[in-house]
C-alpha positions as CSV (number, residue, x, y, z in Angstrom):
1,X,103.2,-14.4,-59.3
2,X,99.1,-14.7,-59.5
3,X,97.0,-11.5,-59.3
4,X,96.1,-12.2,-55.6
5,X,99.5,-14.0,-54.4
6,X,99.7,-13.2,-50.4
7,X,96.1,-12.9,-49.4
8,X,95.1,-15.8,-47.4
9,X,91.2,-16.3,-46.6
10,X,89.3,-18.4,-44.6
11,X,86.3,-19.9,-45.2
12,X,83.5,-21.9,-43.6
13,X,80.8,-22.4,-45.9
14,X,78.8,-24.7,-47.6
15,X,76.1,-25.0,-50.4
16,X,77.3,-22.6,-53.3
17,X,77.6,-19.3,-52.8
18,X,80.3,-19.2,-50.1
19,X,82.2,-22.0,-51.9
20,X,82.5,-20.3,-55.2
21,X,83.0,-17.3,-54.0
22,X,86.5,-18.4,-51.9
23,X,86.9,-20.5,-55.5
24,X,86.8,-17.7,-57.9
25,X,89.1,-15.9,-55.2
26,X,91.6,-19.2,-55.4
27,X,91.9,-19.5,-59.1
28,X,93.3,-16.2,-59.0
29,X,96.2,-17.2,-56.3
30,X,94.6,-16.7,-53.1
31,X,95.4,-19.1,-50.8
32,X,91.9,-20.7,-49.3
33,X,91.9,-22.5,-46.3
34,X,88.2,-24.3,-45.6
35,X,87.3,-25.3,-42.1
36,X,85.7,-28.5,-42.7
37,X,83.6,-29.6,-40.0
38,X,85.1,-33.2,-38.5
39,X,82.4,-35.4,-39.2
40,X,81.5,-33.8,-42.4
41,X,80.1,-31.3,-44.3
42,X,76.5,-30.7,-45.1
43,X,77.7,-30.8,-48.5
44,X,80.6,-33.3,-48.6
45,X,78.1,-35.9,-50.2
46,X,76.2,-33.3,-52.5
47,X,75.0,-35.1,-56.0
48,X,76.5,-35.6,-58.7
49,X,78.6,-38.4,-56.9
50,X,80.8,-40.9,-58.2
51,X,80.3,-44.8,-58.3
52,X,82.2,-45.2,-55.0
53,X,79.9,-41.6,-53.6
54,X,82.8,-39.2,-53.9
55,X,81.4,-35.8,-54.8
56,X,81.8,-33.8,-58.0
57,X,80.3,-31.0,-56.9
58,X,82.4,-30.7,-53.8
59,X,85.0,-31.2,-55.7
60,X,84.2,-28.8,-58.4
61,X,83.2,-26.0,-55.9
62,X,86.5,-26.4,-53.9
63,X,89.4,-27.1,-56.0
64,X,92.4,-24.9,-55.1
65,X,91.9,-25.0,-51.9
66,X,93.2,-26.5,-48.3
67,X,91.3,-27.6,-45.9
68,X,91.6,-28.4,-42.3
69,X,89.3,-30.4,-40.1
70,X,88.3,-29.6,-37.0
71,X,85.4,-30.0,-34.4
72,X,84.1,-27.1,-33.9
73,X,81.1,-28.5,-31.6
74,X,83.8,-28.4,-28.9
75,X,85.2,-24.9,-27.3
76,X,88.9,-26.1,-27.6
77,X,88.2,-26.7,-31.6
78,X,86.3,-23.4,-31.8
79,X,89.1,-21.7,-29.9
80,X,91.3,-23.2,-33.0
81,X,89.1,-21.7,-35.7
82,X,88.9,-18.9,-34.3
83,X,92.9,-18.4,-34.1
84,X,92.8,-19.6,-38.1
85,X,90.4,-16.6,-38.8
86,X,92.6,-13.8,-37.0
87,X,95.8,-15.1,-38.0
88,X,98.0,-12.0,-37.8
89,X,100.2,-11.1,-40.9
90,X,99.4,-8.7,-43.8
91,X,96.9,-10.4,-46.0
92,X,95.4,-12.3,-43.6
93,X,92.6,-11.7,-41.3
94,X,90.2,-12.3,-44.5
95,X,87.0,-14.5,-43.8
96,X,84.2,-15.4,-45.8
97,X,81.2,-17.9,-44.0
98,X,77.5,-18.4,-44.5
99,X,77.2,-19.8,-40.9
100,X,75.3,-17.8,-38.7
101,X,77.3,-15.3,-36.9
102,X,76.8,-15.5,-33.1
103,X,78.3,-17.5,-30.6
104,X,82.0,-18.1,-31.8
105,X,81.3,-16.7,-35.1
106,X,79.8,-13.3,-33.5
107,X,82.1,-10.7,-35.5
108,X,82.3,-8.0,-32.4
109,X,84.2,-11.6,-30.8
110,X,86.5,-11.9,-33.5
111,X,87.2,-8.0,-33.4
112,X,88.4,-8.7,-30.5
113,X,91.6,-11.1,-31.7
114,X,92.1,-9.4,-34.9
115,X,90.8,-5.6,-34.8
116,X,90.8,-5.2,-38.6
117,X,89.1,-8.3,-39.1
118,X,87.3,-8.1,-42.6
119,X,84.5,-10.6,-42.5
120,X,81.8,-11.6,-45.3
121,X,78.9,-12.9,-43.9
122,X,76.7,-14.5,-46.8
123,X,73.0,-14.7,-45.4
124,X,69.5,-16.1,-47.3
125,X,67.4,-13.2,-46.3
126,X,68.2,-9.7,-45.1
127,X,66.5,-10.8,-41.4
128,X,68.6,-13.7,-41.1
129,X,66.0,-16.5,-41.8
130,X,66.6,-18.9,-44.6
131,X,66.5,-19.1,-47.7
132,X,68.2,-21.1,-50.4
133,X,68.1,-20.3,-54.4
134,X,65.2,-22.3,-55.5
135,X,63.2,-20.7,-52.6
136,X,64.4,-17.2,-53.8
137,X,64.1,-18.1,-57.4
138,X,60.1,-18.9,-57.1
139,X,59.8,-15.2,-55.6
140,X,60.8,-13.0,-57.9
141,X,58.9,-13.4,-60.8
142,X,61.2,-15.7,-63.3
143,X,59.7,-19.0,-63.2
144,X,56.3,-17.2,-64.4
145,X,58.0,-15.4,-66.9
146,X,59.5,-18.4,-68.4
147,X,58.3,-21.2,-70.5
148,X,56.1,-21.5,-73.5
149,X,52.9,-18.7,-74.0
150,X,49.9,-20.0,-72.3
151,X,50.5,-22.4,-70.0
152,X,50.8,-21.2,-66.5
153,X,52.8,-23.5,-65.0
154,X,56.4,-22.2,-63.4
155,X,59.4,-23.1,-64.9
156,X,62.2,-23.3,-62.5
157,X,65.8,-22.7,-63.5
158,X,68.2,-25.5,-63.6
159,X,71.3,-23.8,-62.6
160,X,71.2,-21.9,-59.6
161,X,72.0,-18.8,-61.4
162,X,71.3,-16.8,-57.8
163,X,73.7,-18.6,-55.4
164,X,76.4,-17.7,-58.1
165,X,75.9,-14.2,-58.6
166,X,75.5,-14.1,-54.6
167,X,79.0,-15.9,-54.9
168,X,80.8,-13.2,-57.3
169,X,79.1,-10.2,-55.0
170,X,81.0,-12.2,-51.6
171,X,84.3,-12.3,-53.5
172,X,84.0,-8.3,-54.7
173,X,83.0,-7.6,-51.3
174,X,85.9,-8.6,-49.7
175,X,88.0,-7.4,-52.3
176,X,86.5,-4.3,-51.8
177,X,87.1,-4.5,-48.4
178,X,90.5,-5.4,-48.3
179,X,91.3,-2.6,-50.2
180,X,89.8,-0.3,-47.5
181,X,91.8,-1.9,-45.2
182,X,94.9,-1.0,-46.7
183,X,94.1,2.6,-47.0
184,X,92.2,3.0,-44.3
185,X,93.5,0.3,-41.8
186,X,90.1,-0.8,-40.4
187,X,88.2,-3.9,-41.2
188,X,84.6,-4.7,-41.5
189,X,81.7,-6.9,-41.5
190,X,80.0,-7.0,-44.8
191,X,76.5,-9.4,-45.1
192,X,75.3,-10.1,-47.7
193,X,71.4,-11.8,-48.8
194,X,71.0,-13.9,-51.3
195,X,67.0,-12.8,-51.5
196,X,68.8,-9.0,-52.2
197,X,71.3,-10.3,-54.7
198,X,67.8,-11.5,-56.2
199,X,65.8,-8.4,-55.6
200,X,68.8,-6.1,-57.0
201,X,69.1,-7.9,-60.1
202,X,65.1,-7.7,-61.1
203,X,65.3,-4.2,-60.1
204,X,68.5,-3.4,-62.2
205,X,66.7,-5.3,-65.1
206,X,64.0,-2.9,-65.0
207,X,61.8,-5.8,-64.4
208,X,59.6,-3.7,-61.5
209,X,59.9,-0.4,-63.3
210,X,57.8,-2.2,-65.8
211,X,55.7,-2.7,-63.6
212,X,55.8,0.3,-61.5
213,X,56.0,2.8,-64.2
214,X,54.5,0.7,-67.4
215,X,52.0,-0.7,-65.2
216,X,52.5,-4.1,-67.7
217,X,53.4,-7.3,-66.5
218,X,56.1,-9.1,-68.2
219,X,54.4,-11.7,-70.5
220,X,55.8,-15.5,-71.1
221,X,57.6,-15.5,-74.7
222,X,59.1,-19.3,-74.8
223,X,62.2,-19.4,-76.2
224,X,62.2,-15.6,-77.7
225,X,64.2,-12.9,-76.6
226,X,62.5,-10.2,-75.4
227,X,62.4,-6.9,-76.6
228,X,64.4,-8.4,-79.7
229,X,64.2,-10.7,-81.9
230,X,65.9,-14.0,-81.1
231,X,64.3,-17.7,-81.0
232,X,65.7,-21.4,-81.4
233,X,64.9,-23.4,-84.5
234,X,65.2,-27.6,-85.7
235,X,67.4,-28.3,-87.9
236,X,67.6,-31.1,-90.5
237,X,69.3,-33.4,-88.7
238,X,67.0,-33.2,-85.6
239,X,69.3,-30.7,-83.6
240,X,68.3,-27.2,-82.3
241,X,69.9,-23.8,-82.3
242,X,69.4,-20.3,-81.2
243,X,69.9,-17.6,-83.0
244,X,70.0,-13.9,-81.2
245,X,69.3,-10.5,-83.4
246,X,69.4,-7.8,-80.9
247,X,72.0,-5.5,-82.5
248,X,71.2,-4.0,-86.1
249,X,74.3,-5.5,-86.9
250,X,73.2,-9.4,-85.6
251,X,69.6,-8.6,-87.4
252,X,71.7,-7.6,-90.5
253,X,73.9,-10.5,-90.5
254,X,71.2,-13.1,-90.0
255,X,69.0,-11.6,-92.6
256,X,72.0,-12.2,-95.1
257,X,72.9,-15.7,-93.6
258,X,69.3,-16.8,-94.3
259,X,69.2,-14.8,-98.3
260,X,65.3,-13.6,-96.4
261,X,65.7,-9.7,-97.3
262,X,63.3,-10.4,-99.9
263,X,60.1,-11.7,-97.9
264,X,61.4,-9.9,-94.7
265,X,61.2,-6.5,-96.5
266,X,57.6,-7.6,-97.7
267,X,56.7,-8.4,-94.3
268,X,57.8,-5.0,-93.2
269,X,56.1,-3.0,-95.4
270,X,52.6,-5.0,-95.2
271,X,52.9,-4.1,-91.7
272,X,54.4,-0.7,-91.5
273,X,57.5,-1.9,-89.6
274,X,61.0,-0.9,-89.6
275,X,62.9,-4.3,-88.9
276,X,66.2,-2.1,-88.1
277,X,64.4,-1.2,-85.0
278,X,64.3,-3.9,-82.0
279,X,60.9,-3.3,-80.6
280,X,59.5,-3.7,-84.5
281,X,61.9,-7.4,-84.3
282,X,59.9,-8.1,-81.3
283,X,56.6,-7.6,-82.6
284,X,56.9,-9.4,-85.5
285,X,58.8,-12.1,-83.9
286,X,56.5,-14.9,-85.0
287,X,55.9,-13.9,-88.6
288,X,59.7,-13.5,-88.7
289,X,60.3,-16.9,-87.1
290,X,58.0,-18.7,-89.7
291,X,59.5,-16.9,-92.7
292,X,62.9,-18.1,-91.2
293,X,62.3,-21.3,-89.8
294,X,62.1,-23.2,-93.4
295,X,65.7,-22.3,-94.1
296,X,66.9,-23.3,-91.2
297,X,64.8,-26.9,-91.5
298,X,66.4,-27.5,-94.9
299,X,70.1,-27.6,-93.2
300,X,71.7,-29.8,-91.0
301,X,73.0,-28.2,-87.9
302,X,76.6,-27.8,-89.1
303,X,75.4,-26.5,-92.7
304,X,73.4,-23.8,-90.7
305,X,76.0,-22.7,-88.3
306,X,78.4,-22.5,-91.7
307,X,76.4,-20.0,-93.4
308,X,75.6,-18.3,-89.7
309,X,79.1,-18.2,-89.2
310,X,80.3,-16.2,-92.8
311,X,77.7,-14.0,-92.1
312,X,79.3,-13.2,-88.7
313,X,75.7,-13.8,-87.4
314,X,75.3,-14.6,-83.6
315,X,74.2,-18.4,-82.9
316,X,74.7,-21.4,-80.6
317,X,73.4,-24.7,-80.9
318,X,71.5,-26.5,-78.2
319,X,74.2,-29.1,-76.8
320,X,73.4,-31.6,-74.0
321,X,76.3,-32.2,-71.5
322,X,77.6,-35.0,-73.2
323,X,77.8,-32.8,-76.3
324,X,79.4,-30.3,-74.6
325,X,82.5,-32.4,-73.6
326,X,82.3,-35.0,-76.4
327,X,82.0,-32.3,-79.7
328,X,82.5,-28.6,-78.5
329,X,86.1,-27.7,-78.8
330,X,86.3,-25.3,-76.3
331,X,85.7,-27.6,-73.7
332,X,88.6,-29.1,-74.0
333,X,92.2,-28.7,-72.9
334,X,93.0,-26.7,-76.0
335,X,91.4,-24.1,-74.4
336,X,93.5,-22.4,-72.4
337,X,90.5,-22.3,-69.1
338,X,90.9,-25.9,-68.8
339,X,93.7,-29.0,-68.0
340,X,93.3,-32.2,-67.3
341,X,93.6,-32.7,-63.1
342,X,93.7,-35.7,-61.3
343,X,91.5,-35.6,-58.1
344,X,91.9,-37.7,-55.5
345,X,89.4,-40.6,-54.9
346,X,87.9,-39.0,-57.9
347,X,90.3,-39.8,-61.2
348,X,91.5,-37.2,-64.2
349,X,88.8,-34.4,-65.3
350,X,88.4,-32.0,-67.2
351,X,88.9,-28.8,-64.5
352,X,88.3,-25.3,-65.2
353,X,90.9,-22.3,-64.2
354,X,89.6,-18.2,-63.8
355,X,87.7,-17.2,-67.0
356,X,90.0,-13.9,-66.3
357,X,93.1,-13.2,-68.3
358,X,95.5,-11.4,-66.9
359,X,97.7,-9.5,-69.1
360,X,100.2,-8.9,-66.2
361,X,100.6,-12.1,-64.2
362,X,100.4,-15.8,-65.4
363,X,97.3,-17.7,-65.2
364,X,96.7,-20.2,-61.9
365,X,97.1,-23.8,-63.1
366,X,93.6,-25.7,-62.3
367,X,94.0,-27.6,-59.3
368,X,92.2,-30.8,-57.8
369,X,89.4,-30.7,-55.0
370,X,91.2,-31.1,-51.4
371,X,90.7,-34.0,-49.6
372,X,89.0,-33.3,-46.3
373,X,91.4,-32.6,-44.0
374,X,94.5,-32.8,-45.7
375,X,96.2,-30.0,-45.2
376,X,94.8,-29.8,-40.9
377,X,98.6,-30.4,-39.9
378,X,100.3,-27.8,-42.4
379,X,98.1,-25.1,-41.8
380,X,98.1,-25.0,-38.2
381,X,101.9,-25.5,-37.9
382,X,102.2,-22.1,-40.8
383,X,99.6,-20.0,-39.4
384,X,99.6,-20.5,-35.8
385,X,103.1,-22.4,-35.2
386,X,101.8,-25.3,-33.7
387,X,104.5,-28.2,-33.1
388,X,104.5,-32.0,-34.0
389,X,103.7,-32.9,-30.2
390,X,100.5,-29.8,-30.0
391,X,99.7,-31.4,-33.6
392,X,99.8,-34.7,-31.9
393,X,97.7,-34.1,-28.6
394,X,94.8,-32.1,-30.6
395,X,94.6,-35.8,-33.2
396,X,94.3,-38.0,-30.1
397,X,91.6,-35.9,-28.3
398,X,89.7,-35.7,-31.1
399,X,89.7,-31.9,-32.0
400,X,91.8,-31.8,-35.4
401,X,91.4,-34.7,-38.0
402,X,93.4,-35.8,-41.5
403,X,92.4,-36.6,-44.8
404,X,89.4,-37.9,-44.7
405,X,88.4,-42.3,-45.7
């Protein structure tokens, strides 16, 4: 039996942060049930794609799941999502959307079917306007913190690092919720911004106390850690690693990896600096860097991460995707995060499990991507005990659908 075996949620979501958070929920034996809108997501299409247009992303972001099609433009198919959310039965009653909630979505509404209704309501700003990750992103401060001294261009992130965190706050919400329901007996509405995710994390960081109390704005520092010391260096063989010294331990191990103590202990004492200390690392990051850098431009990138790696130094090499899943053993299905799955309309990838291990319950299996639609039929005969002829009425006028072409 999974971790979460029995809770049922419903979701009606797009983009990423709704989606992941119903899929981190999934992998640990949830069952999910997306309402997928009849003529199609917003995001059914999303890039990457396949040759024939079929979606990896979607299919990434929704494996596990089930979904059910319906077209909720019309009252009769809103009347139908509406029963899905406020199923009765312990476990149920669980719903997690980033669609605007008014109308048929309005949670006092929904109260009114299921009274303990626990609802997660994943918003872009606090005032219910929008806003998506690379619109958040640009606001608080990263993009003019990163990238190489002196050039003031932004740098935007590649991987929407906000919509996921926004994702993994939705799924401990409604945990969190959940669990007061079962003490407590009363549901909720929890919302949630993705601008306040955002805001939180800078604050938590200290990233406005600098500010605020230092009165210092943070500076760019390329590819150095800040605070630390920490930068990426080339290799013989034209590759690149990082290497990350922000314990006394790392800085230890990575002075003996490299055989610098010598010219690192001149360097210290020509400057007055204590190298055990991190804020010293930092300020000397570049005269460490250039002591270091011949060492590491004399060695091939597995030569490097040899010596790195008796030293019990901390390092990673720079690794494109390709690399990733051609070289990198981990992503492989020797690890035990990942199987092979065949997806339909897709083919047999690579798929990724929960990163948690449970020492109590077995692991989910990963699963494929649903078909849109697939599961319409099942689902509504389960949850609301609809028959073959209801099943059959609702397909010809149009309100429920199957798998999708």
């Amino acid at each position: 039996m999974a971790i979460l075996s029995g809770l049922s949620i419903v979701e009606c979501a797009a983009f990423i942060a709704g989606p992941f958070a119903t899929g981190a929920l999934a992998r640990l034996g949830a069952d999910i049930i997306r309402i997928d809108p009849i003529e199609g997501g917003i995001d059914q299409h999303r890039w990457p794609v396949t040759a024939a247009g079929r979606s990896l992303y979607w299919a990434g972001l929704n494996k596990g799941k089930k979904s059910v099609r319906i077209d909720i433009r019309r009252p009769e198919g809103r009347e139908l999502a509406q029963a899905l959310i406020t199923a009765p039965g312990e476990g149920r009653g669980l719903f997690i959307t980033n669609f605007p909630a008014v109308g048929w979505l309005d949670y006092d509404a929904l109260c009114r079917r299921r009274a303990d209704l626990v609802m997660v309501n994943i918003l872009g700003n606090r005032d219910g306007s929008t806003a998506l990750d690379y619109t958040v992103n640009c606001a608080v401060g990263f993009p003019l913190a990163t990238g190489p001294l002196g050039d003031d261009r932004p740098v935007n992130h590649v991987l929407p690092a906000w919509d996921f965190i926004c994702g993994q706050t939705a799924a401990t919400a409604l945990l969190a919720a959940e669990r007061f329901r079962r003490l407590h007996g009363r549901g909720q509405r929890l919302r949630i911004a993705l601008s306040d995710v955002a805001l939180a994390v800078v604050a938590d960081m200290g990233l406005l106390a600098e500010v605020e109390i230092n009165g210092a704005e943070r500076e760019r520092h390329g590819n150095h850690i800040y605070g630390a010391f920490g930068c990426d260096f080339a290799t013989s063989d034209g590759r690149r690693l990082m290497v990350a010294a922000v314990s006394t331990g790392q800085w230890q191990a990575l002075v003996r990896a490299t055989g610098q103590e010598g010219p690192l202990s001149a360097l210290a004492s020509a400057r007055g600096l204590d190298l055990s200390r991190e804020g010293d690392r930092h300020g000397a990051r570049d005269a460490i860097a250039a002591l270091l850098a011949p060492w590491f431009a004399a060695r091939t990138l597995s030569d490097a991460g040899r010596a790195l790696d008796a030293a019990r130094a901390c390092w990673g090499p720079y690794q494109r995707f390709e690399q990733l899943l051609a070289e990198d053993p981990r992503c492989s299905p020797a690890n035990p995060l990942f199987a092979r799955v065949d997806h339909p309309g897709i083919g047999t990838m690579l798929t990724a499990g929960s990163p948690i291990d449970c020492s109590a319950c077995p692991p989910v299996p990963p699963a494929a991507g649903p078909v849109p639609g697939q599961d319409t039929d099942a689902v509504l005969a389960d949850l609301l005990g609809l028959g073959t002829a209801q099943l059959a009425g609702l397909h010809d006028r149009g309100i429920i659908a199957g798998p999708a072409a």
